[in-house]
C-alpha positions in Angstrom: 73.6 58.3 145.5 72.4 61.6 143.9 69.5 59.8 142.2 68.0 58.5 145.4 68.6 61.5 147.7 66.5 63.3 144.7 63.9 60.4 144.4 63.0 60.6 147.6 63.0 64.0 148.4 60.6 63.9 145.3 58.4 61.5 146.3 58.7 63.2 150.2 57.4 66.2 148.4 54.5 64.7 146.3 53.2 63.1 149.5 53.2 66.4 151.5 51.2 67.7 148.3 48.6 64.6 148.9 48.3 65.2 152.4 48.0 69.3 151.7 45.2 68.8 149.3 43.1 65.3 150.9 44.6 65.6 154.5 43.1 62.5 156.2 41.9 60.2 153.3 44.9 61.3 151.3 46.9 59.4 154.4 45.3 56.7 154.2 44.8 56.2 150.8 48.3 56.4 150.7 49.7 54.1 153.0 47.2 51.7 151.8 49.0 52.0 148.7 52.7 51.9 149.9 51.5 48.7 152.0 49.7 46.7 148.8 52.6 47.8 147.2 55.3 46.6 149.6 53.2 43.3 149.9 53.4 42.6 146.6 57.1 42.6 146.2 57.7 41.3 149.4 55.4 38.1 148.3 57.7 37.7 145.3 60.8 37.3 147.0 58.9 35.1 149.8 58.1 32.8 146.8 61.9 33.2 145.5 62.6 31.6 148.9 60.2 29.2 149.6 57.9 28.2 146.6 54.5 28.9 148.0 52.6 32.0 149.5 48.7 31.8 150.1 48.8 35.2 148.0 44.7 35.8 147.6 44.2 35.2 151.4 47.6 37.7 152.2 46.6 40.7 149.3 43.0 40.4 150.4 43.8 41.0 154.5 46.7 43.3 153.2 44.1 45.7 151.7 41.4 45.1 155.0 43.9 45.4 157.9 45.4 49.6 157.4 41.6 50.4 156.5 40.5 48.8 159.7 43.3 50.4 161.8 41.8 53.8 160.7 37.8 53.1 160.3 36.7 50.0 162.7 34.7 51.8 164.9 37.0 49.3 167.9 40.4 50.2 169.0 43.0 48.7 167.5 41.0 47.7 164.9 43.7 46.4 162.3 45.7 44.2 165.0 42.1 42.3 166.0 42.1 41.9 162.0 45.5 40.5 161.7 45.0 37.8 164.7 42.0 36.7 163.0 44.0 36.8 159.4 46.8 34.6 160.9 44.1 32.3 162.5 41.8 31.8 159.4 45.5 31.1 157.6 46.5 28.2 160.5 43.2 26.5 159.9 43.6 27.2 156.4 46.5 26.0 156.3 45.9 22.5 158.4 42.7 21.8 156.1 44.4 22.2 152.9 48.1 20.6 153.2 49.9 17.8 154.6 51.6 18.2 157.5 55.1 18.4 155.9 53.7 21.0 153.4 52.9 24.0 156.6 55.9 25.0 157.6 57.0 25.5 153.4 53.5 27.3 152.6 52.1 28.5 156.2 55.0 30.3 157.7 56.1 32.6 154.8 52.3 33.3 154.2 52.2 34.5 158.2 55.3 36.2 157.7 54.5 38.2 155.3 51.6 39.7 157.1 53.3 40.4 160.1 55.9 42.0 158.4 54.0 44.2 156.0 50.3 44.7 156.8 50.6 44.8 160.4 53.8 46.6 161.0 52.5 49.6 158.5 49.2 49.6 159.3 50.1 51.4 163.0 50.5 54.6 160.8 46.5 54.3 160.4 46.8 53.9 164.5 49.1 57.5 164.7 46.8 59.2 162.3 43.8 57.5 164.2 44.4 58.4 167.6 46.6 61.3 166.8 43.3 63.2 166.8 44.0 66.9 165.6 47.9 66.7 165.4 47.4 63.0 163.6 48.7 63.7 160.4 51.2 65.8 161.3 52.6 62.6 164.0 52.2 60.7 160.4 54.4 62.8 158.3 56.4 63.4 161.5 57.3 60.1 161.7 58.0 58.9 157.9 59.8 62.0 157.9 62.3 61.3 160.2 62.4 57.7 159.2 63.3 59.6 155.9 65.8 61.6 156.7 68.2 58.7 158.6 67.9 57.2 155.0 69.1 60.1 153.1 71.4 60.9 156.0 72.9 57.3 156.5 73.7 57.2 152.6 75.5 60.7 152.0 77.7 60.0 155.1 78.3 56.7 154.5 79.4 57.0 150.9 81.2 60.2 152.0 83.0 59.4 155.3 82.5 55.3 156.1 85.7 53.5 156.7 84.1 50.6 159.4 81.6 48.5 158.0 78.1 48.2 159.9 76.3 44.4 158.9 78.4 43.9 155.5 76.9 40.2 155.5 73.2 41.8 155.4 74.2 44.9 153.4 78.0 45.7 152.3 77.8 49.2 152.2 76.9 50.2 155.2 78.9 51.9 157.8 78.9 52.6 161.7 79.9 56.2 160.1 76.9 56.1 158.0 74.0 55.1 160.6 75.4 57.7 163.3 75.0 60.3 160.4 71.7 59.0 159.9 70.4 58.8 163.5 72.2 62.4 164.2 70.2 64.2 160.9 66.8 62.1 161.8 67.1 63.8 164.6 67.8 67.3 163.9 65.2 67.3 161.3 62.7 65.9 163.7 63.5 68.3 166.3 62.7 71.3 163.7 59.8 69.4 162.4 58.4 69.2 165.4 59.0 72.9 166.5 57.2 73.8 162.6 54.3 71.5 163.4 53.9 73.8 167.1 53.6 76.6 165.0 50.3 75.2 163.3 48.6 72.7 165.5 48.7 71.7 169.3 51.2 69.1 168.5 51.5 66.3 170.6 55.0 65.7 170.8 56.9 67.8 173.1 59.7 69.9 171.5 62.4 68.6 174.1 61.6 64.7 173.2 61.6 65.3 169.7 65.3 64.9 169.7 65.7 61.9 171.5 62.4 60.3 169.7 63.7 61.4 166.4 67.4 58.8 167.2 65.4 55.7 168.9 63.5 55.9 165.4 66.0 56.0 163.3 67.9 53.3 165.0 65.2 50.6 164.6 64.4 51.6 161.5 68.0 50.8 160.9 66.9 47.6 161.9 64.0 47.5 159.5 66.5 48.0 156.9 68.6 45.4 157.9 66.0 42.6 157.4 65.4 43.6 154.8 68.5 43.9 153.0 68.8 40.5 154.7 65.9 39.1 152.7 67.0 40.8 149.5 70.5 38.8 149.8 68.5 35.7 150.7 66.7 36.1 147.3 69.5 37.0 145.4 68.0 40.5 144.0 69.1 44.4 144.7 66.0 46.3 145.1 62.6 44.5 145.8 61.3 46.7 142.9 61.4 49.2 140.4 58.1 51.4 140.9 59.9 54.4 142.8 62.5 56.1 140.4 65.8 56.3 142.2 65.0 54.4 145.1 64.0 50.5 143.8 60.2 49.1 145.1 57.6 49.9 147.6 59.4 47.6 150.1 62.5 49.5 149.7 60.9 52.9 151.1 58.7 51.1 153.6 61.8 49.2 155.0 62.6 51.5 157.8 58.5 52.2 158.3 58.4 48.6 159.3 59.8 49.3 162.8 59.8 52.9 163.1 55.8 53.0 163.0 55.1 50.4 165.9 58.2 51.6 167.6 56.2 55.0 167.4 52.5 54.6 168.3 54.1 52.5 171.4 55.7 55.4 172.9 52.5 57.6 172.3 50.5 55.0 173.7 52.4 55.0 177.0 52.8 58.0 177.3 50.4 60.6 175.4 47.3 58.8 173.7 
């Protein structure tokens, strides 16, 4: 448990550091990173499962879809990119195989950029359209995602007695996700009074509470699935590139919700 409260308070800090010295480009650069990364892993369990992935077509729109989010001069640049990516792969897809071969081959290659590429690739959107206060709604967010993470494993290991999904993930707790949505959220809310201080932030203080718990919660989600697909393949962590914590996917897993779940709200409400 120590390990991976330290890892990723580590690698929380080196990415603050990034940001600090290349602010924008550092971002992106970044979660273009994380979300190659993620894709990678996340293609080896697909193939675990089902055999086949269309992996040059899926690492090829994985790399184009965050950088098109953030430098398509169109809005919502990466989601126009990942329709036409999951169109070119149906017609692909119809060319190439027989009939009985698509739903083996086609669906895990869709899946897996909807679940990575697209899902991450609304950071670019927050940073994007975030305009001055964009990367501090970034770290804001993946903060927060963060910190019900850190918070759901100390109290869960520490004070879980009911179980919470134990066919997706055995150690989680009910004990353990309330302690994770309740220090998400009071680490949000002083995040968000810090990032005041500095920039005209564009989250509200007062909503930073309950913004900071709906994020948390579906990242819980996030987690889930993917614990889910971990069991499916048979494997503990979807990697080994982040010391303490296991693969890309593993720290991206709550991302994969939080970040839609995110630029939605500001969307509606303050973009």
């Amino acid at each position: 448990m120590l390990r991976r409260i330290f890892g990723t308070f580590l690698l929380l800090c080196l990415i603050a550091l990034a940001l600090r010295l290349f602010g924008n480009f550092g971002a992106i650069l970044l979660l273009v990173c994380f979300t190659m990364g993620a894709q990678i892993e996340l293609t080896r369990i697909l193939q675990r499962l089902s055999g086949r992935v269309m992996v040059r077509q899926v690492f090829l729109w994985t790399l184009f879809i965050p950088l098109g989010s953030y430098y398509l001069p169109i809005a919502q640049g990466g989601i126009w990119l990942t329709l036409l990516a999951v169109l070119l792969a149906v017609i692909y897809g119809i060319a190439r195989w027989h009939p009985e071969q698509l739903l083996t081959c086609l669906v895990p290659s869709i899946f897996s950029l909807l679940y990575v590429p697209f899902t991450l690739q609304f950071g670019a959107l927050l940073l994007r359209e975030g305009g001055e206060s964009g990367l501090w709604l970034l770290s804001w967010v993946v903060a927060v995602s963060k910190l019900s993470d850190i918070g759901g494993l100390f109290i869960g290991i520490g004070c879980g007695r009911h179980s919470f999904a134990c066919e997706y993930s055995p150690k989680k707790t009910w004990e353990g996700f309330f302690g994770g949505v309740a220090l998400a959220a009071l680490g949000g809310f002083f995040l968000c009074t810090l990032a005041h201080i500095f920039v005209n932030f564009c989250i509200p203080v007062w909503l930073s509470l309950p913004l900071a718990a709906l994020l948390a919660s579906v990242g819980a989600a996030g987690d889930l699935l993917e614990s889910a697909l971990k069991r499916l393949a048979k494997i503990k962590d979807s990697g080994h590139a982040i010391p303490g914590i296991g693969g890309c996917l593993d720290f991206c897993d709550t991302l994969t919700l939080s970040m839609p779940t995110a630029y939605i709200i500001m969307q509606i409400f303050y973009f």
